[in-house]
N, C-alpha and C positions, 0 to 999 in steps of 0.2 A: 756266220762262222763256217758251215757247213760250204755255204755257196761260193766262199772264198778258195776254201781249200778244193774243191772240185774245179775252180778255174784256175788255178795253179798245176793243179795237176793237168787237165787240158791243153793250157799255156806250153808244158814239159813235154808233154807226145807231141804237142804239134813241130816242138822247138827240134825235137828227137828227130823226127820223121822228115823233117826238111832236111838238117844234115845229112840223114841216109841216105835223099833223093838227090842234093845238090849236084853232086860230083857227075850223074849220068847225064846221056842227051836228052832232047826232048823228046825223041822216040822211043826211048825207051823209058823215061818218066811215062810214057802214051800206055807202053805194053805193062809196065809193074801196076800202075793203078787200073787198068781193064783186066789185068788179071784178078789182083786183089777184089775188085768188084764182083764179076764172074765166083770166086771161090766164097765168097763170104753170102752170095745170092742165093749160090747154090745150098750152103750150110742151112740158112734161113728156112728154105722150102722145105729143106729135108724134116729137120727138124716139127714143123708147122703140119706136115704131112704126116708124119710119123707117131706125131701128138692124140690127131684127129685120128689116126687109123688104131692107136689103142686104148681112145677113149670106152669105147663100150666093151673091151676086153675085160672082162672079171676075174684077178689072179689070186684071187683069196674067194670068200666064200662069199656068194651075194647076196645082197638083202632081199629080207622077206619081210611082206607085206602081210600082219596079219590084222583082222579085225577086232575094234576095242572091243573089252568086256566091258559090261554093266558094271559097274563101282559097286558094290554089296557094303549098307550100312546098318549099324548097330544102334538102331535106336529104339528106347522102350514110348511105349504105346500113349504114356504119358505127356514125356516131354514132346509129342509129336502138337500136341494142341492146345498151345499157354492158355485159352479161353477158357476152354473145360479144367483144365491145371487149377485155372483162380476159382472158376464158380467151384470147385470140390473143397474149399474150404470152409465155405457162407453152408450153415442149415435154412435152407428157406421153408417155411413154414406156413401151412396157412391160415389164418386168422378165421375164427367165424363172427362175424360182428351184424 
């Protein structure tokens, strides 16, 4: 669907652009498209140039890098050891036999 209508519209600049170009000579069909190349080269660079040169420009506030804290947890001294948890419920006893 998508790739339809993008060749359509394709189809419609190219169809566009030839009758623009038709009517002139072939020298100067020579000079419109070496110009057009030239001006659209030049945009390109600028742009690509202009990107990278305010890449590391910071216009807001930059980030800071701070070091994690330790997680600080609230656990009672009980639940820390289910083994000792279970034997705390058995009376063991010892027998004299």
């Amino acid at each position: 669907m998508i790739r339809k209508i993008i060749q359509r519209v394709n189809e419609w600049l190219e169809d566009r652009l030839r009758s623009l170009i038709r009517p002139l000579s072939p020298d100067a069909r020579v000079i419109v498209i070496v110009t057009m190349l030239i001006v659209f080269s030049g945009l390109s660079i600028y742009m690509t140039v202009s990107s990278i040169y305010n890449l590391g420009k910071g216009k807001g506030e930059q980030m800071q890098i701070e070091q994690i804290e330790t997680l600080k947890l609230q656990v009672e001294q009980q639940q820390r050891d289910s083994i000792n948890n279970l034997n705390n419920h058995y009376q063991y006893e010892r027998s004299s036999e």
